[in-house]
N, C-alpha and C positions, 0 to 999 in steps of 0.2 A: 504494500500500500504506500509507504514510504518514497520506492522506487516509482511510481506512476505518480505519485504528489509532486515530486522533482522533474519529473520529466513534463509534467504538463505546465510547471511554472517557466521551465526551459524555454516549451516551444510556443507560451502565451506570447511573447511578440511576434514570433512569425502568422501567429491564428488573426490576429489584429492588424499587420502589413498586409494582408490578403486582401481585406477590407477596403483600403485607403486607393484613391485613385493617383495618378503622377500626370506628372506634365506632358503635354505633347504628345499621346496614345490613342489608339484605338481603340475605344472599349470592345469586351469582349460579347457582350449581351447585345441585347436590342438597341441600345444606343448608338452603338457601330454599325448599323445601316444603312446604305447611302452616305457614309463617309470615305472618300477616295485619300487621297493624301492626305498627310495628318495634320490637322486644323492650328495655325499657329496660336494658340490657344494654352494656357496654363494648368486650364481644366479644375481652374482654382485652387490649385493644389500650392507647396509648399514646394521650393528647391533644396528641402533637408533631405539627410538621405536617406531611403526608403527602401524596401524592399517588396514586389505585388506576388504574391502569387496565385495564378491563377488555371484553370485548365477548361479542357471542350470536351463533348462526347457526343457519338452520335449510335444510333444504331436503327437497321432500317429491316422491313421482313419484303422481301420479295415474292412476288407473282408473275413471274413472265414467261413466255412462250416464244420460241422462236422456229422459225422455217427460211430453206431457199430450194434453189433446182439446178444445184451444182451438178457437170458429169461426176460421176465414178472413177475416181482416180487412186492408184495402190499408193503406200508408203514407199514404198522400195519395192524391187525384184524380188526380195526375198518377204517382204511384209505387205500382204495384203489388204492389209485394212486402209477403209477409203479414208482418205486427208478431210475430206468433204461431205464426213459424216458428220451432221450436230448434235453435241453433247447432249444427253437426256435431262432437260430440269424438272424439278419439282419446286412448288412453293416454300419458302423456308427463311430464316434471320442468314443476312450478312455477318462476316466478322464485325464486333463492335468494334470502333476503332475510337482512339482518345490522343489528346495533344495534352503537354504541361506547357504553360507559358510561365516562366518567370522573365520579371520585369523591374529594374534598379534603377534609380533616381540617386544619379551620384554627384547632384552640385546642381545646381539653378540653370534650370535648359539644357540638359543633359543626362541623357538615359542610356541604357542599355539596354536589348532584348535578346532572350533567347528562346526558342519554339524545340519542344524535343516531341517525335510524333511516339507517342510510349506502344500503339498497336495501330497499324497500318497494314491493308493490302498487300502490297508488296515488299515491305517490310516488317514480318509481326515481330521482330523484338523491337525494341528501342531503338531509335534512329533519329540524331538531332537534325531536325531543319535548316537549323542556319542561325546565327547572330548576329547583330550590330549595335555600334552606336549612334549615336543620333544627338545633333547640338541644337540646338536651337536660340541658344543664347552664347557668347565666349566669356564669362565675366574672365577670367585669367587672365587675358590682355586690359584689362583696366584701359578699355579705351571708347570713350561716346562715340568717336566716327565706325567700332565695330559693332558697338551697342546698336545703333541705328541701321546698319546694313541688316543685322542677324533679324530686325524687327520682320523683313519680309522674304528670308531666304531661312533650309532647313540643311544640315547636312547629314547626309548619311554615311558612314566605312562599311563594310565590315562585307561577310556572305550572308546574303540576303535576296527577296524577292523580288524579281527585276520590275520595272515599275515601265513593261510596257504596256499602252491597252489600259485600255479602264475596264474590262472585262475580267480581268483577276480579280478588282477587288471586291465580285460579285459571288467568287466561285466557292464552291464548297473547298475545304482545304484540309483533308483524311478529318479530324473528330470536328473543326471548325466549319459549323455549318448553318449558321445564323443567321449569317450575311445574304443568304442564297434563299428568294423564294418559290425554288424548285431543286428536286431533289440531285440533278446531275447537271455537270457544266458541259459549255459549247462543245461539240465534234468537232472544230479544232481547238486543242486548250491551249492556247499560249501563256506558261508556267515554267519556270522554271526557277533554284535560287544559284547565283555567281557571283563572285569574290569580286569586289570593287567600290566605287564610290560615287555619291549621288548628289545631286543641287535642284534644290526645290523652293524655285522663287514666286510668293503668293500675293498678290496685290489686287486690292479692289475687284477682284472678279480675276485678275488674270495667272495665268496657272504656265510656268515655265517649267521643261525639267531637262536636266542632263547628266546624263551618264556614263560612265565609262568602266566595262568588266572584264575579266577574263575569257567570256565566251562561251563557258563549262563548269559544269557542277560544280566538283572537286578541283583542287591544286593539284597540279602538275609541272615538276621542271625539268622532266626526262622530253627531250628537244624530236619530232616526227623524223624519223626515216626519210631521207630522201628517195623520193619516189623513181621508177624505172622512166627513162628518153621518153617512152611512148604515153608517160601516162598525163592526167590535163595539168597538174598544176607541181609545183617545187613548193611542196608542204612544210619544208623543214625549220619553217619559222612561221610559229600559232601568232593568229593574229588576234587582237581587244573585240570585244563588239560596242558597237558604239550606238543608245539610246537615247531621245529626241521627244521631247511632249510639247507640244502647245495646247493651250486651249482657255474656256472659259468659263466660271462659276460662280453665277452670282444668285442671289435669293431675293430675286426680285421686291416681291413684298412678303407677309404672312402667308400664302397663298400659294406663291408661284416663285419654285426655283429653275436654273437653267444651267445643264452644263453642255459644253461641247468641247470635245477634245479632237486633235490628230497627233498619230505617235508613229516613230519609226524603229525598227530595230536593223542593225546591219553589223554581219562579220565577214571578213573577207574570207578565212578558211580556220577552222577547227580540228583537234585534234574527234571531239565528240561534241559535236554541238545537240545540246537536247530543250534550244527553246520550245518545242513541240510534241516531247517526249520527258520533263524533266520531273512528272506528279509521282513521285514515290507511294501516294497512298492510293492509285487507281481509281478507275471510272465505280463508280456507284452502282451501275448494273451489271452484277458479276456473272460472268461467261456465256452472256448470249453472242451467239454467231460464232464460237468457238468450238474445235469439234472435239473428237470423243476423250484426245487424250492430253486436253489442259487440262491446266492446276490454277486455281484463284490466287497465288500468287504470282506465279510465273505468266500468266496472262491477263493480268491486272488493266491492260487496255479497252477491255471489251466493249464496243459499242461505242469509243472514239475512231480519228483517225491519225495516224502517226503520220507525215508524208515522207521520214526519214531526208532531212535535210542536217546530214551531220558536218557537213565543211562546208560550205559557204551559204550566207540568209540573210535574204533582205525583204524584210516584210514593214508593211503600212497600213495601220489599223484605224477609222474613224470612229468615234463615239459620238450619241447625247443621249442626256438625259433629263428627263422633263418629268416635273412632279407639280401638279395643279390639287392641291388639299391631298384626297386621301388616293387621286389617280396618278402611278406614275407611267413611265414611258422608258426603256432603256432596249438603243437600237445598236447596234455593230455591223461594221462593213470591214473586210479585212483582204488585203489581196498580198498574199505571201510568195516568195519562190525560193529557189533553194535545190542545193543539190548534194552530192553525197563524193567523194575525194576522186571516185572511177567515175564520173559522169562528165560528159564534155559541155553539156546542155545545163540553164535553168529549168526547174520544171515550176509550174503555177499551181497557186491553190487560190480560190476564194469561197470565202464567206459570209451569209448574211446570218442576222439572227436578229428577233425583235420580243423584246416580252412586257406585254403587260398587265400590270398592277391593282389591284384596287386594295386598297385598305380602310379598313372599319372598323367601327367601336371607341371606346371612350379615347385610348391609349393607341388607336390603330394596331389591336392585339389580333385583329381578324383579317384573312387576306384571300383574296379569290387572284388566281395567274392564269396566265398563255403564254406559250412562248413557239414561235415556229424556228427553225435555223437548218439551215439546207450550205453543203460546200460541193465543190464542183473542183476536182483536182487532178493532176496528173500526176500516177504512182509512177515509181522502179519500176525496171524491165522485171518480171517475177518468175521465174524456171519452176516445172517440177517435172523430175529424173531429166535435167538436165533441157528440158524444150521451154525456148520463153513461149508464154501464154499471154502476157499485158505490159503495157509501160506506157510511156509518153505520148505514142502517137494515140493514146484508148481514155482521155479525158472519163473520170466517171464522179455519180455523184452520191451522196448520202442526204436525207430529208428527214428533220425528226419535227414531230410536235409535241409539246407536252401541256398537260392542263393540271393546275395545282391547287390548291387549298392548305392554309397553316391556320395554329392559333397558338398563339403566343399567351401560354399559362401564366406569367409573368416575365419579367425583362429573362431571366436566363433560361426561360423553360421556353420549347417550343414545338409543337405536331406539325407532319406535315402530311399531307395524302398527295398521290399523285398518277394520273393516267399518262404512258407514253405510248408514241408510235413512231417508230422507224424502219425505213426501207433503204434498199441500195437499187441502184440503178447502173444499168451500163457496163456490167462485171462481166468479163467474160463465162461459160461454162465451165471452164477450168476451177475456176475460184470459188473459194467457198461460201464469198459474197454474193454470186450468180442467184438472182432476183428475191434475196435475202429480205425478209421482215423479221421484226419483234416486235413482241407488244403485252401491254398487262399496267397492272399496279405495282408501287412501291409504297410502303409507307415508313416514315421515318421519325423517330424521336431525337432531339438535340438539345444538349447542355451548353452552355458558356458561362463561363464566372473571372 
């Protein structure tokens, strides 16, 4: 008894830091909704030093069904089993998956974050996201001419979430699923976190940003192989990606806010570039269109699309968003290309997507959605036992809609229901996409604190 009397006076300031908000953050509940970049904002807090801690959880029960009318095609010579058989589902719970965020306030406009995803898809042990710092004031320089700059510019270090697209800050992210008033993000998800540094200048409405990272998840300083005479490019030097926001966000009156953004993402060549490939905690709808002999971790993409653009990416995404009372509006136009280190060619992708909103009740705790979002891309050349079957010259597309319903129990609690439908178009019979649907319910419960 002794023992648990001491431990519990131990860990009463961390149970009370939990509690306390800090400057310059996201909240993690309901409040973080419709916040894009972090509001130069104090959040009335105190620049003593703090410590928040906090976490997410999500867990959702599926019901889907999927079909297509791929040929018959063997594993191998020696393995007969078709490639373009689909997996048998049945209704049943997802891995719950959970994040820890802690969060430190170590001087006046200056934080620290770190995201650790504790169970994830493609990760179920523990697997940290990424961290950074973040200034938003310098008192250390004791100087008014920087005092006055920092009033409208934010700085970021560290490895962290690239801040291309205003479409991330919508998406579900493995336990963090609040922000999203539907249960799965765009079919193409532009996600990824990489090592570098950030400038986020906010003024009256207008929204600058730039970037400069490594390009790729992880650090690496083992330097590319030079590649063979014949092949397209001399890799042997990884290049930066370099990121680009403009736009605009002002809150009209009570009533009516408005944002509009354009953002660019560009690397000249990668050792792994995984701007479109870098979600560690996978798609939300686990293994439809995947055939008999996936595993939910190892094909954690399910029901997105990767276009594999690992060495060179230059993609341009338009955003707005529009919220009049309890209606909002958030549209995406996004035209990417990109190619992989053997391709002499860009290949295209684009995407739309539009969803909207309505929110009700005292607290807007209640919310009816839509969201349609359809891409049109050109994959890799794709072989099986060696014969290509599709690539560049076979443009194909993916079309999903989804209709949603949440209620937000309170700011950290919140249900969501949801009806999806997606088809593939233009797939060859080889593939296992060949005139592929799914469709059914999800439904999902979510924490934030």
């Amino acid at each position: 008894m002794k023992l648990f009397g001491l431990s519990a006076l131990i860990n009463l300031p961390l149970i009370s830091w939990s509690q306390n908000d800090i400057q310059y953050y996201r909240p993690y509940d309901q409040r973080g909704a419709n916040i894009f970049e972090t509001p130069k904002s104090d959040m009335g807090a105190s620049g003593d030093f703090k410590v928040r801690l906090g976490a997410n959880f999500a867990q959702q029960f599926q019901a889907l069904k999927h079909e297509n009318k791929a040929d018959f095609v063997p594993t191998s010579a020696s393995d007969s089993t078709n490639v373009n058989q689909l997996i048998n589902l049945s209704n049943g719970f997802n891995l719950a998956t959970a994040n820890m965020n802690i969060d430190a306030q170590l001087g006046e406009g200056i934080r620290v974050n770190v995201v650790t995803y504790l169970s994830a898809r493609h990760h179920q042990e523990a697997w940290v996201k990424g961290g950074y710092i973040q200034f938003d004031k310098l008192p250390f320089f004791n100087s008014d001419a920087v005092d006055k700059l920092m009033e409208n510019l934010t700085i970021k270090i560290g490895h962290y979430e690239v801040n291309y697209g205003d479409a991330h800050f919508r998406r579900s992210d493995n336990g963090a699923a609040l922000y999203n008033p539907f249960i799965e993000n765009l079919i193409l998800d532009a996600f990824n976190t990489e090592i570098g540094g950030e400038l986020i200048f906010q003024k009256n409405g207008l929204v600058l940003v730039g970037a400069v990272t490594s390009g790729e998840i992880k650090g690496d300083v083992i330097a590319l192989p030079g590649l063979k005479p014949e092949d397209v490019d001399d890799l042997s030097k990884k290049s930066p990606a370099f990121i680009g926001k403009l736009g605009y966000d002002k809150q009209v009156n009570d009533d009516l806010r408005i944002r509009i953004t354009g953002s660019t993402y560009y690397t000249a060549s990668s050792k792994s570039n995984n701007i479109y490939g870098g979600d560690r905690a996978g798609s939300r709808y686990y293994l439809v269109m995947e055939n008999s002999k996936a595993h939910t971790d190892a094909n954690y993409y399910s029901g997105r699309l990767r276009p594999s653009y690992s060495d060179k990416v230059f993609s341009l995404m338009g955003n707005a968003f529009l919220k009049y009372k309890g209606v909002e509006f958030f549209g995406t136009f996004e035209n990417a290309s990109g190619r992989k280190s053997n391709e002499a060619d860009m290949r295209t992708a684009t995407q739309i997507a539009g969803d909207l909103i309505f929110r009700f009740g005292k607290e807007e705790n209640f919310y009816m959605a839509g969201r349609y979002n359809t891409v049109k891309a050109e994959l890799p050349i794709a072989k099986i036992s060696g014969v290509e079957y599709f690539g560049i010259a076979n443009p194909v597309t993916i079309s999903r809609y989804e209709l949603s319903a949440g209620w937000f129990v309170n700011k950290n609690i919140l249900a969501k229901l949801a009806y999806v439908n997606q088809e593939y178009k233009d797939f060859p019979t080889k593939s296992i996409f060949n005139e592929g649907k799914f469709n059914g319910v999800v439904v999902e419960a979510v924490v934030g604190f």
